[in-house]
N, C-alpha and C positions, 0 to 999 in steps of 0.2 A: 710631228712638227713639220710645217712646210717650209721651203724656202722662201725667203723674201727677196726682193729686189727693187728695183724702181720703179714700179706699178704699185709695190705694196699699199694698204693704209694702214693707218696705228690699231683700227679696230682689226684688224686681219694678222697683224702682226701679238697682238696682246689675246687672239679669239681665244691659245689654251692656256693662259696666265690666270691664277687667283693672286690678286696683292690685297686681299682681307689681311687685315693687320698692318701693312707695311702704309708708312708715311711719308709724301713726299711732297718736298718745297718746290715751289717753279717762280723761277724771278720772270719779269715779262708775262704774266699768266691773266690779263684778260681780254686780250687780244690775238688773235693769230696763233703763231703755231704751238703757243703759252697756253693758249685757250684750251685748243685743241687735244695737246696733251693732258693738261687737268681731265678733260672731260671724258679722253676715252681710257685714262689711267682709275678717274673714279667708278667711272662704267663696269671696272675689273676688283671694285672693292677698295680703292685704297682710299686715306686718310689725308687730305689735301690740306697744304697751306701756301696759300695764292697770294705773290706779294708784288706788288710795283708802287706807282710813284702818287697813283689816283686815287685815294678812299673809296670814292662815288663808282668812280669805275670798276673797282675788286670788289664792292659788294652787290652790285647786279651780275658779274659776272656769277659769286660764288653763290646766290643766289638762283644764278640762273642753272648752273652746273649742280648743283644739290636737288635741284626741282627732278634735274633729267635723269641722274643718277642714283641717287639715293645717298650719296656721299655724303661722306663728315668733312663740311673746307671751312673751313678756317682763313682771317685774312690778315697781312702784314703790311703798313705802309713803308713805303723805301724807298729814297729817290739816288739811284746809283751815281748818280753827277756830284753825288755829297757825299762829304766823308761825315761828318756828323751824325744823318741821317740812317746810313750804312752804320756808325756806332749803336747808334740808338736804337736801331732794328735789330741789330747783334745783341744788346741788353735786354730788350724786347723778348726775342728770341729763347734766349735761355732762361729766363724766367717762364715764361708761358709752356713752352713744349716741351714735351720730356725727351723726345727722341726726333732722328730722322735716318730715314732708313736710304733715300734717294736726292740726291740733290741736282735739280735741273735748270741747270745756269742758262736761264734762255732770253732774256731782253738782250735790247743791241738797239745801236743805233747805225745806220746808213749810208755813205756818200753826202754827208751834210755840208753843209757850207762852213767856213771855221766859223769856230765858237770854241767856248772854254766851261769847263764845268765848272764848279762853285767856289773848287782852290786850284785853279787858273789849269786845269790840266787839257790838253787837245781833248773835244768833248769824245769822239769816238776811241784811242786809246784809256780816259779816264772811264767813259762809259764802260766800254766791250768789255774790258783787260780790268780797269786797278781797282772800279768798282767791285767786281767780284772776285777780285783775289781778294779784299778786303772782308769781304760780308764771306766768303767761303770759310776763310780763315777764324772768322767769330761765330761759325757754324760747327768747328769741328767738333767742340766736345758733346754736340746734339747725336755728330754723325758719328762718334766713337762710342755712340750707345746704341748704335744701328744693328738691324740684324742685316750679313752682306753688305756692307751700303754702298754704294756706288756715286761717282760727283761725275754728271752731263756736263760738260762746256760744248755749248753752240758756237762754233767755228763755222767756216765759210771753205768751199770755193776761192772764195776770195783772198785768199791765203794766196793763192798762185802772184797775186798781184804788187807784192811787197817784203820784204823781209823787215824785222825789226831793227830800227834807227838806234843802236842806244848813244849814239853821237847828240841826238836832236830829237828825243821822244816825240816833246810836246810843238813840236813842227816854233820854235821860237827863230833860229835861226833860217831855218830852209824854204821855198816857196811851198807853199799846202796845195796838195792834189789832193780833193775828196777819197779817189779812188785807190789810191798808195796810201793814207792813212786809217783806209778801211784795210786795206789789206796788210798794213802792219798792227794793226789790231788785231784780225782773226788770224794770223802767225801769233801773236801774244798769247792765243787761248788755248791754240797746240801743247805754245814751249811751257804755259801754266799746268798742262792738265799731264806734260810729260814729270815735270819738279812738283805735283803732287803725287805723283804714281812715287816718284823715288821715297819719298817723305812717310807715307801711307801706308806700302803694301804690307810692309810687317804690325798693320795694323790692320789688317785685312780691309782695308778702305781702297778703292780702287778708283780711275778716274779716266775719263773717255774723252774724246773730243770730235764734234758730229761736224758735216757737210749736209745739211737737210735736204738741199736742193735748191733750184731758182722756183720763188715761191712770190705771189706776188700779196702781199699784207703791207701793213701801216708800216712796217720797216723801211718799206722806200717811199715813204712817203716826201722826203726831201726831192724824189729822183725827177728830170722836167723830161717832157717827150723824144727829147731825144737822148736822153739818160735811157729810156726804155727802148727806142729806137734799137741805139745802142747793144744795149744788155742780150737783148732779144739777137739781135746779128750775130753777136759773138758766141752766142750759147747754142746757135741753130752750125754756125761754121764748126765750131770744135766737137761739137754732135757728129756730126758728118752725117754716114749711113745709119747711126744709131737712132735716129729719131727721137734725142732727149732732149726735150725743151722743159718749158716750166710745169710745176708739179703743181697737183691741187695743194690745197692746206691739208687734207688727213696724210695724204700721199707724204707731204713735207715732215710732218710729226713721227710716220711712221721710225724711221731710222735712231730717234732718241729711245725711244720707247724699245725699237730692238735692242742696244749697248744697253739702258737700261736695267733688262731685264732677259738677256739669252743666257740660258745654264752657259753653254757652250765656252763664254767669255768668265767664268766663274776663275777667280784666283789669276788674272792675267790682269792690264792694264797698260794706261800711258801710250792709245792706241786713238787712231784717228782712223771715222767711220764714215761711209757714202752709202746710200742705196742696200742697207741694210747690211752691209759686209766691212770684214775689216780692208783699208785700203792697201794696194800697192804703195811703195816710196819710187815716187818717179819725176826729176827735174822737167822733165822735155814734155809729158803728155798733155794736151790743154785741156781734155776730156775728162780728168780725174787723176786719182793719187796727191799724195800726201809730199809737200818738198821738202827735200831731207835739211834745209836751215829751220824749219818747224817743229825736228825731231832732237834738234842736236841738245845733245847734254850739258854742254859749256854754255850754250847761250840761253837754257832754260835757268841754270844756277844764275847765269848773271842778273835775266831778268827779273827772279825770286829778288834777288838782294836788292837791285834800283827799286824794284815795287816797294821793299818794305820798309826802303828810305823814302819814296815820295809820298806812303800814308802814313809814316811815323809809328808803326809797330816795328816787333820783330816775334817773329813764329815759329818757333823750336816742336819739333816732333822725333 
């Protein structure tokens, strides 16, 4: 087995994996780095079910990924700004599939302008965060029939640029900064994926939370030139002498695909990943690591309980 790093791609990272047999969900899966996983995870044997928000668009993808791979995909419509939809797909769900062995929370939305999702919620926290606490939560008894199974959240970077508001979630009261609301989202998918590792692991369920890299796809699509101006400045400064800027798309994918699927990480969890490694916890570095308010215990319980007052469950394991 080789080491990975930040040059890796997912084919290079998956080259000694067989996932014959094993099955896995990818929300965000026909575009980007959604795509891209599906495609080099079916490439490796496994059993795909590609879900987002577009019909038309999941089935050229799955379509097109079946052509290249040989894969079994499977498609699920789901529009994560809805909680209905998110129900419906959860009922969907457990009727049709019998199992899931990997769950790879990977849509998001990016530095957008306000907006609100369908039951008024700031779109990038109801997106990033409550959407898929919601749909994970009506996944689970899929994934407690999993062999290993493991739950991806696609977290950010961007994490460094926020901590979670529970004063003011859905920015109602406070002025909306794109950029602080992206980044108390992806702190949401940390403190989500650390309160499902507590929830889980005596359930041999385990749950990660990635940094893929600065990648450039339909994610930022909202972003204006000098949002990339920008992005691009900050990420070349805090690089320094490292010379890490933006990643391709396989480059980007590879990192889920290692949490995923490394023995190495077998029976551990509640752990946030960069450049194929488990991170340092470090306030000050801008380069990387994980901030220890993204880690903390108290504010992942809290944020479990606000989530499952604002979708109107409650989820006992």
């Amino acid at each position: 087995m080789g080491t990975f790093g930040f040059d890796s791609t997912a084919d290079e990272v998956l080259a000694d994996k067989d996932l014959g047999g094993r099955t896995v969900f990818i929300t965000g899966a026909y575009s980007g780095l959604g795509h891209e996983t599906a495609r080099a995870m079916g490439a490796k044997g496994a059993n795909l079910i590609l879900s987002g928000r577009d019909g038309a668009k999941l089935e050229a993808a799955a379509k097109e990924i079946a052509q290249e791979t040989g894969a079994s995909v499977e498609t699920l419509v789901c529009d994560l700004a809805s909680l209905d939809s998110i129900r419906a797909a959860g009922k969907e769900s457990n009727a049709r599939f019998d199992t899931i062995d990997l769950l790879i929370n990977n849509a998001g939305v990016m530095a957008c302008p306000l907006d609100r999702t369908a039951d008024g919620f700031e779109l990038q926290f109801g997106t990033n965060h409550l959407g898929h606490f919601l749909l994970t939560n009506l996944l689970i008894p899929l994934l407690e029939k999993g062999d290993r199974p493991r739950i991806v959240n696609l977290s950010s970077r961007g994490h460094h640029l926020d901590r979670v508001h529970f004063d003011d979630l859905n920015y109602v009261e406070r002025e909306y900064d794109k950029w602080e609301a992206y980044g108390q989202s992806k702190t949401a998918n940390i403190l989500f994926t650390v309160a499902l590792e507590q929830r889980l692991a005596d359930k041999g369920i385990h749950a990660y939370a990635v940094h893929p890299g600065g990648i450039m796809t339909n994610l930022g699509r909202h972003l204006q030139p000098d949002d990339l101006a920008n992005l691009r400045k900050r990420m070349e400064s805090n690089a320094g002498d490292k010379g890490m800027t933006f990643k391709s798309i396989p480059q980007g994918a590879a990192t889920t695909c290692w949490v995923a699927t490394a023995e190495e990480l077998e029976g551990s969890g509640g752990l946030y990943a960069e450049d194929c490694a488990i991170a340092d916890q470090s306030d000050t570095d801008p380069t990387g690591g994980v901030r220890s308010y993204a880690l903390d215990r108290d504010a992942a319980e809290r944020l479990w309980s606000v989530s499952e007052e604002l979708v109107g469950a409650t989820f006992a394991y």
